[in-house]
C-alpha positions in Angstrom: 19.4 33.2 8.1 21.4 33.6 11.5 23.5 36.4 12.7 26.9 35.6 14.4 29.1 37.8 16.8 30.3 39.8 14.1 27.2 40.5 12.2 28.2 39.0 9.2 24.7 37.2 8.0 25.0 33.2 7.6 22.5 31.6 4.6 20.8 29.0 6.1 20.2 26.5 2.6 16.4 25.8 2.6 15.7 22.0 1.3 14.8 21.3 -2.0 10.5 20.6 -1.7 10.7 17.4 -4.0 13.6 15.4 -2.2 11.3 13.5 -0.6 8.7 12.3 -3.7 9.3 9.5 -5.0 8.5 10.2 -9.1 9.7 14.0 -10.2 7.0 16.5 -11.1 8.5 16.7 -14.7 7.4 13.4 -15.2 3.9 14.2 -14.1 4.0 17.3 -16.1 5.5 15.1 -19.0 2.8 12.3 -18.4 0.3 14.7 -18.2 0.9 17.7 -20.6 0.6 20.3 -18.0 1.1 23.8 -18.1 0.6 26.4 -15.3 -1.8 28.2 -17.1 -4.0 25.2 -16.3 -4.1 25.8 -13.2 -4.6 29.7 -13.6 -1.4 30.1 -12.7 0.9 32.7 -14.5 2.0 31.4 -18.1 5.6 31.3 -16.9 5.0 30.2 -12.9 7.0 26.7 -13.0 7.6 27.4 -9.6 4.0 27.6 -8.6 3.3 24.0 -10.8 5.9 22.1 -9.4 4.7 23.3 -5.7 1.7 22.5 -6.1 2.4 19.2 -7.7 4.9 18.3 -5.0 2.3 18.7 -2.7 0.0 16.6 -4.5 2.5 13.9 -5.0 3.0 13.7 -1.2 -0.7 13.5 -0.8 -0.7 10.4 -2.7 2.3 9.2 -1.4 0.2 8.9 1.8 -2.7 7.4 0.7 -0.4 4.6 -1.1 1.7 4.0 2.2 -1.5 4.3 4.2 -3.3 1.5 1.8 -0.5 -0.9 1.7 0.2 -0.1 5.6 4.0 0.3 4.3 6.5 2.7 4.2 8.9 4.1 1.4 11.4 6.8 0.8 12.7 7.5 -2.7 15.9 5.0 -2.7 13.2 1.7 -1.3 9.9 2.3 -3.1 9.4 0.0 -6.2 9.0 0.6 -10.2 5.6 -0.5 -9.7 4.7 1.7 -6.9 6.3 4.8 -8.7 3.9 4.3 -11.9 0.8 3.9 -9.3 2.2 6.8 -7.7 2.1 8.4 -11.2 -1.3 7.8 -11.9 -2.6 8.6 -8.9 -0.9 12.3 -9.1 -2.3 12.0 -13.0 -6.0 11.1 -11.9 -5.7 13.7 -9.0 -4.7 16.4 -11.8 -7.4 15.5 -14.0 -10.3 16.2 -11.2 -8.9 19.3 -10.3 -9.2 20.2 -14.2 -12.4 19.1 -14.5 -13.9 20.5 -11.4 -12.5 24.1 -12.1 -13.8 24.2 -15.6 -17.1 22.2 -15.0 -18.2 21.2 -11.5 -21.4 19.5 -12.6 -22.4 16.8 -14.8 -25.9 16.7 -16.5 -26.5 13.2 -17.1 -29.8 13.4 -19.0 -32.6 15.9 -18.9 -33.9 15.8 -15.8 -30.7 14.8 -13.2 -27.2 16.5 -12.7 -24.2 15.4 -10.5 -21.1 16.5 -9.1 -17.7 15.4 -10.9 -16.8 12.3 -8.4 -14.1 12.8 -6.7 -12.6 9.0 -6.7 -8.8 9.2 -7.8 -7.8 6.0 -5.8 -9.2 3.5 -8.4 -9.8 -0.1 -8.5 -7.2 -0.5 -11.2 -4.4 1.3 -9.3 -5.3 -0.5 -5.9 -5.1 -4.1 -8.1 -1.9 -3.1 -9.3 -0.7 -2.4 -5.2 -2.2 -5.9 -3.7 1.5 -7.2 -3.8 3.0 -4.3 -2.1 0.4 -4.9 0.6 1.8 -5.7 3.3 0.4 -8.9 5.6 0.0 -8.7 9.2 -1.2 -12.0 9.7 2.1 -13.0 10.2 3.8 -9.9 12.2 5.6 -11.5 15.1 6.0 -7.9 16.2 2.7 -7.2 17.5 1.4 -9.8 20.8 -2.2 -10.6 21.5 -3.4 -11.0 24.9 -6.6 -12.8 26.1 -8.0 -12.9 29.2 -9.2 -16.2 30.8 -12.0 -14.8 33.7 -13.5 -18.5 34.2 -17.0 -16.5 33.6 -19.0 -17.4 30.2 -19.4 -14.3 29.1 -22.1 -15.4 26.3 -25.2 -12.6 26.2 -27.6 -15.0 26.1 -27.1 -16.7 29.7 -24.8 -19.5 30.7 -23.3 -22.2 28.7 -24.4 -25.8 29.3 -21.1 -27.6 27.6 
């Protein structure tokens, strides 16, 4: 909110939070059957859910950009990226669930565990190897070397 000269109160619009995800959080709540009770939110908090699941779509967002070392907004990313995107949010959902209702595993009599905490599977980063993106061949970026005349082998000099 600003105030002008004649203090008459302007309404600055805030941004919608999901303009910027690249799958909606209905179609994670859709996906995954969510409710906001599941969460312990309030039974009717949608607002709170879809917050919170923004957020988390962002977070995985990242971590797909940051493992294909590209970058996407909602209009460039593909089909195949959204539904890893997807499951990512899905599998991120699903710890969260099972580490609020139980934290530990008992795996036989005599050893317990944590709930792992690995959403980024194998399976969703085999279904990004062709988005990732190859540097090998990034004219962009120059390599320098220096030529000193000196061998600079550890184990004493050369004899070429």
């Amino acid at each position: 909110m600003t105030e002008d000269e004649n203090n008459t109160t302007e309404i600055t619009p805030t941004p919608d939070p999901g303009t910027d995800l690249w799958i909606t959080t209905s179609s994670v709540v859709n996906f995954h059957g969510l409710k906001p009770k599941q969460f312990n939110l309030e039974k009717t908090d949608e607002t709170g859910l879809h917050n919170m699941l923004c957020d988390w779509i962002r977070q995985c967002q990242s971590l797909i950009e940051t493992y294909t070392g590209r970058t996407y907004t909602p209009q460039t990313v593909p089909k195949a990226v959204q539904n890893v995107c997807l499951r990512l949010v899905s599998n991120m959902v699903t710890l969260a669930i099972q580490r609020r209702d139980t934290p530990i595993i008992k795996v036989n009599d005599w050893n317990i565990r944590t709930i792992p905490s690995d959403i980024f599977t194998e399976d969703l980063k085999e279904d990004l190897k062709p988005f990732i993106k190859d540097s090998s061949n990034d004219y962009t970026k120059i390599g320098f070397f220096a030529i000193t005349g000196k061998d600079d082998d550890q184990h004493g000099p050369s004899n070429y």
